[in-house]
C-alpha positions in Angstrom: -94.8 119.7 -176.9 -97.5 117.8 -179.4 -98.3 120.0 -182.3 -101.8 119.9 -182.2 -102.5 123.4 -184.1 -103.9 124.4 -180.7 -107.6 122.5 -180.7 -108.3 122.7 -176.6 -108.0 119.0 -175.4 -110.5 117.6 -173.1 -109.7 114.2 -171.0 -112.8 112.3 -170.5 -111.8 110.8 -168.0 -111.4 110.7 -163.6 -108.3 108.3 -164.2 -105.3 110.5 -162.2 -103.1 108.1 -164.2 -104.3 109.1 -167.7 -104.1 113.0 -166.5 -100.5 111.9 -165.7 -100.0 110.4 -168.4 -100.7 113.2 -170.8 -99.0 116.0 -168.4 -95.8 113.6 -168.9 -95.5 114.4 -172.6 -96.3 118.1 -171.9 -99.9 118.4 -173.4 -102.3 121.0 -172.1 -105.8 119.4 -171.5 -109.1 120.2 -169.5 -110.9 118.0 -167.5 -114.6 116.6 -168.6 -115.6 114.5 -166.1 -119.3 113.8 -165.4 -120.8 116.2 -162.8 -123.0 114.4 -160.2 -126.7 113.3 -161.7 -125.1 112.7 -165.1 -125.1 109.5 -167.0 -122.5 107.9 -167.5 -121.3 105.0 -169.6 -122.6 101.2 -168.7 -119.5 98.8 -168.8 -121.0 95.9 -168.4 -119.7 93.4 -170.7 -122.1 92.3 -173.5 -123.0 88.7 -173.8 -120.4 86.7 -175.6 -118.2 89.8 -176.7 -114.7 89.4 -176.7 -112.6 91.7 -175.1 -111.0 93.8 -178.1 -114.4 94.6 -178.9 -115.1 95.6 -175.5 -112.7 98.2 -174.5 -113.2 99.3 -178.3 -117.0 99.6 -177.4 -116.6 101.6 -174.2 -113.6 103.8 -175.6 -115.8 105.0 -178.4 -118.6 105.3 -175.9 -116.8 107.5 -173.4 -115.5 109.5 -175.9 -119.3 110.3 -177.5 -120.4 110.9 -173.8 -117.4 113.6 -173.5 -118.6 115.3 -176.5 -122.1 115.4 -175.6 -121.5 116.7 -171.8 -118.9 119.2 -174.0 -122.5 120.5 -175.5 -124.4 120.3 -172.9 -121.8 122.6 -171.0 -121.8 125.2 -173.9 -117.7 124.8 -173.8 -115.7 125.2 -176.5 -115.5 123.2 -179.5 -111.8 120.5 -179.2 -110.8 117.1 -178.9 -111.9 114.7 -176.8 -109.9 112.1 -175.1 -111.2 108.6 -174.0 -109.7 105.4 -173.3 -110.9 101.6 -171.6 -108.6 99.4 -169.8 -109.3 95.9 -169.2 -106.9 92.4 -168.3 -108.0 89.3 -169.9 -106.8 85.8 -168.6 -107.6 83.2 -171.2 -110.7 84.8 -172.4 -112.0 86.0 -169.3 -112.0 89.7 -168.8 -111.0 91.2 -165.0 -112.6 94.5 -164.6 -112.2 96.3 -161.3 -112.6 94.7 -158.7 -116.1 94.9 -156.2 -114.4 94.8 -153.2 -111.2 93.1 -151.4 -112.4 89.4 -151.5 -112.9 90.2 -155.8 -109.2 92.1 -156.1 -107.8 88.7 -153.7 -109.7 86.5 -156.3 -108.0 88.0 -159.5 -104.4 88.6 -157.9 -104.5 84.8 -157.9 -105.7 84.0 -160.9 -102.9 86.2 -162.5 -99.9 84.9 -160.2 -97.4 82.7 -161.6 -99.0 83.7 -165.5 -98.9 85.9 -168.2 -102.3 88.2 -169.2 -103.1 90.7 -171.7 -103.6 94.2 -170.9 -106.0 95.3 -173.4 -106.8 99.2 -173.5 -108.3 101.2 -176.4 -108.7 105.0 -176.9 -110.4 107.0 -178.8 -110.0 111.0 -180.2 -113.0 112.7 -181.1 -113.6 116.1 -182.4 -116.7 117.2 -183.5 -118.8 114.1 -185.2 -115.4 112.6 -186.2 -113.9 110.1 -184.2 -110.9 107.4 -184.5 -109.8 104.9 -182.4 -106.6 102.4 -181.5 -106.0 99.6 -179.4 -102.8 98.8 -177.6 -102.3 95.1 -176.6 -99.5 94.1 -174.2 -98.1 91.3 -172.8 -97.4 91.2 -168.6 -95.9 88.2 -166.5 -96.4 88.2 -162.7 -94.7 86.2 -160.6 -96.1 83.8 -158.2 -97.5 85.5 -155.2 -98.6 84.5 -151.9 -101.1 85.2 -149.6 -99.0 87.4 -147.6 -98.3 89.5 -150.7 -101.6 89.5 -151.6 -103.1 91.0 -148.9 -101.0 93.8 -148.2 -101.3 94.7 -151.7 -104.7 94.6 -151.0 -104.3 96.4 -148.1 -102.6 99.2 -149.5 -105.1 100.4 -151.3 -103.8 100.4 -155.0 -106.1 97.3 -156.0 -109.1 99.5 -156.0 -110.7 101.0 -159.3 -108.2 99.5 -160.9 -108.7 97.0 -163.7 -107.5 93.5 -162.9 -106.8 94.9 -159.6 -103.3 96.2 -160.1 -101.4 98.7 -160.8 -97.8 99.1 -162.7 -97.1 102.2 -161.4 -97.3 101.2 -158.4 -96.4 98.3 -155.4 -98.0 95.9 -158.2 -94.4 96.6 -160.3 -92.2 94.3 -157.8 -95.0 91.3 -159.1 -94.1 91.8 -162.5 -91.2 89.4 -164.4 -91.7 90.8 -167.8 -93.5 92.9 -170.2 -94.1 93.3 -173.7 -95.7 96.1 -175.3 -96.5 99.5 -174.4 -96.4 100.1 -170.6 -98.4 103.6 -171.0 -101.1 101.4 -172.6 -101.0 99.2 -169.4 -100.7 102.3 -166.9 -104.2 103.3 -168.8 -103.3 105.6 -171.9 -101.0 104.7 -174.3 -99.4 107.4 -175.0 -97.5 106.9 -178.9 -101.2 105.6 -180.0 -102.6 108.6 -178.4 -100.5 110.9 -180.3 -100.6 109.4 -183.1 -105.1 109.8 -183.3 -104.4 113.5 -182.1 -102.2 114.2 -185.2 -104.2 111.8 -187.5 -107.2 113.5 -186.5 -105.8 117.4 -186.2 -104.7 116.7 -189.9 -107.9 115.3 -191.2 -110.3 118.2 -189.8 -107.5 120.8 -191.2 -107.5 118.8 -194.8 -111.4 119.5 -195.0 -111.7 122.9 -194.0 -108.7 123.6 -196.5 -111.1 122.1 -198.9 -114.0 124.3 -198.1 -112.0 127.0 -198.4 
């Protein structure tokens, strides 16, 4: 269990893969997703911004949006958890797909090549906030049409950045990975622990101080 001297932990998040993903190294967290009606973050990528910045930009601005719907819902005061996944081929960044003929259209352009799996998160508590980005390395192999379509068909490709999914059918497509597969599932998990702690520490430093 993460020694967190007991803030409560909020995942700002509806990713079932980054509540997994937390549950999997035992840390208690709450749900803050936004209710129907609410805002929520734009992520429509800027006008010639590269794609580090990007999922830096929308990790940062998930995370504020947690804190502020945290407010809004009088709950109490913790850490807020927010991350931003994206695959970039070359320099073009693969969101998630708008429909079956757009996941068909990046499966392709990632068969037979390597990509990036880019995916920032940031840690917030109170109007302090830090943030890390993990940047692997993943191979597919060449896929057909055949393969393509009943991945397609199966459902994981939706809502899903680049289309895929590792922990999923989309792991028989992949010949090798470097770097943090947590980070490509959606939350990387040792950079995540490591904010927590980095931040825990911090906010106990200054209130030792105003002691």
């Amino acid at each position: 269990m993460l020694n967190t001297a007991s803030p409560v932990i909020y995942l700002a998040s509806a990713s079932p893969r980054r509540g997994e993903l937390l549950a999997q190294i035992g840390m208690d967290f709450r749900w803050l997703v936004p209710h129907a009606g609410e805002p929520e973050v734009d992520e429509s990528v800027q006008r010639n911004e590269l794609a580090d910045a990007y999922v830096m930009r929308l990790a940062r601005a998930k995370a504020a949006a947690g804190e502020a719907r945290r407010q809004l819902r009088h709950l109490p005061s913790g850490l807020i958890i927010a991350a931003d996944t994206t695959v970039v081929v070359d320099t073009t960044i693969l969101g998630k797909p708008r429909d079956h003929a757009d996941a068909a259209r990046m499966l392709r352009l990632l068969s037979g090549r390597e990509h990036r799996v880019l995916t920032a998160v940031a840690v917030q508590r109170a109007a302090h906030m830090e943030v890390a980005l993990s940047d692997s390395c993943v191979r597919f192999c060449t896929l057909n049409d055949d393969q393509i379509n009943q991945y397609i068909v199966s459902g994981e490709a939706n809502d899903k950045a680049g289309a895929y999914g590792i922990q999923g059918r989309a792991a028989q497509f992949i010949q090798h990975l470097s770097g943090s597969y947590s980070g490509v599932m959606g939350l990387p998990l040792f950079e995540t622990t490591q904010l927590i702690q980095h931040v825990c520490a911090d906010r106990a430093t200054k209130e030792a101080v105003h002691e």
